[in-house]
N, C-alpha and C positions, 0 to 999 in steps of 0.2 A: 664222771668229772669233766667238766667243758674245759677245752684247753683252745687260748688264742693264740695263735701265730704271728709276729709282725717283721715284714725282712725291713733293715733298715737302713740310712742310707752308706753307710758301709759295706751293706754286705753282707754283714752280721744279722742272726736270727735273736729277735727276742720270745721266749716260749712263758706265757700267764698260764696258770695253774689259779686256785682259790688263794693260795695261800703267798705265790711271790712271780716275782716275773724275773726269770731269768735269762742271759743273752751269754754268749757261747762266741767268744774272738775267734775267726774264723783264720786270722793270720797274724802278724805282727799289729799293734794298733800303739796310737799314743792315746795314753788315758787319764785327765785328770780329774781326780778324784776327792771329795770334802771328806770321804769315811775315814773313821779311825783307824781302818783294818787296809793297806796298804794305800793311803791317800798321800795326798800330792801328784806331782806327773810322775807319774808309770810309763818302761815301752816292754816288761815284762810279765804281764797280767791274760788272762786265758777267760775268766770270767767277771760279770760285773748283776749283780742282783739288786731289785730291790723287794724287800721282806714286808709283808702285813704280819706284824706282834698277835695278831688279835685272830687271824685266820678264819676271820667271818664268825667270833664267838663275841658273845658279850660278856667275856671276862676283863679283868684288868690287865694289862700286858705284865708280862713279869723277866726281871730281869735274872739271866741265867747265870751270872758269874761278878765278882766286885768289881769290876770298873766294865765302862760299855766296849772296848775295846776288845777284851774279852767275850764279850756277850756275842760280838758277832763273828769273834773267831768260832764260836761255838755253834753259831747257829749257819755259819758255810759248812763247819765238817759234821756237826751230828744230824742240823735237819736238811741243809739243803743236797748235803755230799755233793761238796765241792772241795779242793783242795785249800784249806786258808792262806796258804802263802804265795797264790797265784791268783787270787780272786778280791777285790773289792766291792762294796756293798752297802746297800741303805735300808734302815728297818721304816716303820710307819706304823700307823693305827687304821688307814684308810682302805678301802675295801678293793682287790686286785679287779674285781670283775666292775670295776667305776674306773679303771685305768682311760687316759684319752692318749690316742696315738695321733699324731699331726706331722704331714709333711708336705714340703716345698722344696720348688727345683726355679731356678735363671741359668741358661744355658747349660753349660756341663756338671751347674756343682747344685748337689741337693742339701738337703737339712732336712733330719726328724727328730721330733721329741716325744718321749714315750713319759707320763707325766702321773702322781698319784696325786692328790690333794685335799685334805680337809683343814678349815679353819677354828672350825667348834672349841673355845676357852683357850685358842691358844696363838689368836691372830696379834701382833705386838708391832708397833713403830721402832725403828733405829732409834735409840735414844732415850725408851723408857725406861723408868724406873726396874733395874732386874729385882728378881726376886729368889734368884738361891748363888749361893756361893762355892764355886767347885773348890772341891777339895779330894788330890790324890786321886782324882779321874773318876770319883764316885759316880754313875750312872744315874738319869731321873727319865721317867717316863711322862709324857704332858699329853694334851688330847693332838689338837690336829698337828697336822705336817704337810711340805708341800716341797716333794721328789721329782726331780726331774733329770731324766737321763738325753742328753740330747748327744747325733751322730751326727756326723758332718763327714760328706765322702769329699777330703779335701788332705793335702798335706799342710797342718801347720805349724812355724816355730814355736819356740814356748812363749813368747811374750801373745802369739796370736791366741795359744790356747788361754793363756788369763783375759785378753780382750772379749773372747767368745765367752768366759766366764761370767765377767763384768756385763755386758750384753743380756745373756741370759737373764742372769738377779735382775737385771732392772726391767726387761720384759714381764718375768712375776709380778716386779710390782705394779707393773702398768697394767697388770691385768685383776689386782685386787682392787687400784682406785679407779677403774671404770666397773666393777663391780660394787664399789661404795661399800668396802668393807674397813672396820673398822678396830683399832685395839683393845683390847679387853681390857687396859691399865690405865690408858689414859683418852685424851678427846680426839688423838689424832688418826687420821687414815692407818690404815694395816700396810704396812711394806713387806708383810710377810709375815711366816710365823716363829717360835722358838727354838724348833726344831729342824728345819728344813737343811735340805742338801740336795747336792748337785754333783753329778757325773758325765763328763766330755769325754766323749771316744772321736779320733780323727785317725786319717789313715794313713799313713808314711809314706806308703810305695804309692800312692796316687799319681797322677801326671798332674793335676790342678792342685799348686803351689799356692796358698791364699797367704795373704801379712796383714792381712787390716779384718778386724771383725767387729767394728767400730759402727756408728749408727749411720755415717758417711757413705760407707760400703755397703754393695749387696750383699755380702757377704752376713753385716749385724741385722740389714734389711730382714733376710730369712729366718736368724734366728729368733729377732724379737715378733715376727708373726707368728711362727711354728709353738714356742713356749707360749706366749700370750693365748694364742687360740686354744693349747693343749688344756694350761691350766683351767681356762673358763670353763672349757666343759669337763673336764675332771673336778670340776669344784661342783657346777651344775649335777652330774649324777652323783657326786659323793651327798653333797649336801642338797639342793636343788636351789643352787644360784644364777641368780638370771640379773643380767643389766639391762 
């Protein structure tokens, strides 16, 4: 089984397997998190995954339990063995060994992004027309998705960590429309797709203090290269997209 290693820029080790990419808090971390399965900002989290459903099979993903919530408390303690109330997590359909790692450094503070991504039937604009109605947290599985875990070796408040959030999402997108990809519903560019989520790990005890992760700052500088470059070529080997 090929297994890749990526240290990142916290500190923290991300370990890929076929089947998920797992990273392993090496100490305290501020974490937020889009997962059902302890999301929001965390500073009590140990691990953070992100899951291929599909484990390099061409079956249909299948969902383990009635709401997705569940499905991935299930799939931290029975496949990945991790503890569920200490770990948050992203599932996918895109293939671990198509992962793109990308990192950047300006003086003491780095950024990496560890990134999965496919578009296939399920690239959408802000705006479109939806097409299913949640109800009671019912779970749906859709083709692509577009994962991004990004670290930042920096201390920041919470308002910084939603700035770096905000930053991110819009790096994806800037990396769909220089890609010229489009929504499957309607005539307008892809901002992305149905499915996607996003995971920030930043580190508390750091000595570089950041407040702005905004597009002004070097700070959003790094992030919106690192995702943008991550996703294109996580999209390029998932799917073989080129600008």
């Amino acid at each position: 089984m090929h297994i890749r290693e990526y240290k990142l820029a916290t500190g923290d080790t991300a370990r890929l397997d076929h089947r998920a990419a797992i990273i392993s808090l090496e100490d305290e971390r501020r974490v937020l998190s889009s997962s059902l399965l302890n999301g929001g900002l965390r500073s009590d989290l140990n691990f953070v995954f992100n899951y291929d459903e599909l484990e390099e099979k061409t079956k249909r993903c299948e969902m383990l339990a009635p709401t997705h919530e569940e499905h991935l408390k299930i799939v931290a303690e029975n496949i990945l063995k991790l503890p569920s109330c200490q770990t948050t997590g992203l599932t996918t359909a895109a293939q671990m060994r198509n992962a793109a790692f990308c990192e950047a450094a300006y003086g003491a503070m780095t950024v990496s992004a560890l990134v999965t991504a496919g578009v296939s039937g399920n690239a959408l604009r802000a705006g479109d027309r939806a097409t299913l109605d949640q109800k009671d947290g019912r779970p749906f599985i859709l083709g692509g998705t577009i994962n991004v875990i990004l670290a930042i070796d920096a201390d920041l408040p919470d308002g910084t960590m939603l700035q770096a959030f905000m930053t991110c999402t819009e790096a994806k997108t800037a990396a769909l429309e220089r890609l010229g990809c489009r929504s499957v519903v309607s005539d307008g560019g892809a901002t992305g797709t149905g499915t996607d989520g996003v995971i920030i790990i930043a580190k508390p005890d750091s000595e570089l203090r950041m407040t702005d992760a905004g597009k002004h700052f070097k700070l959003g500088e790094l992030i919106g290269q690192t995702v943008e470059t991550a996703v294109r070529k996580a999209l390029y080997q998932q799917e073989g997209w080129t600008s």
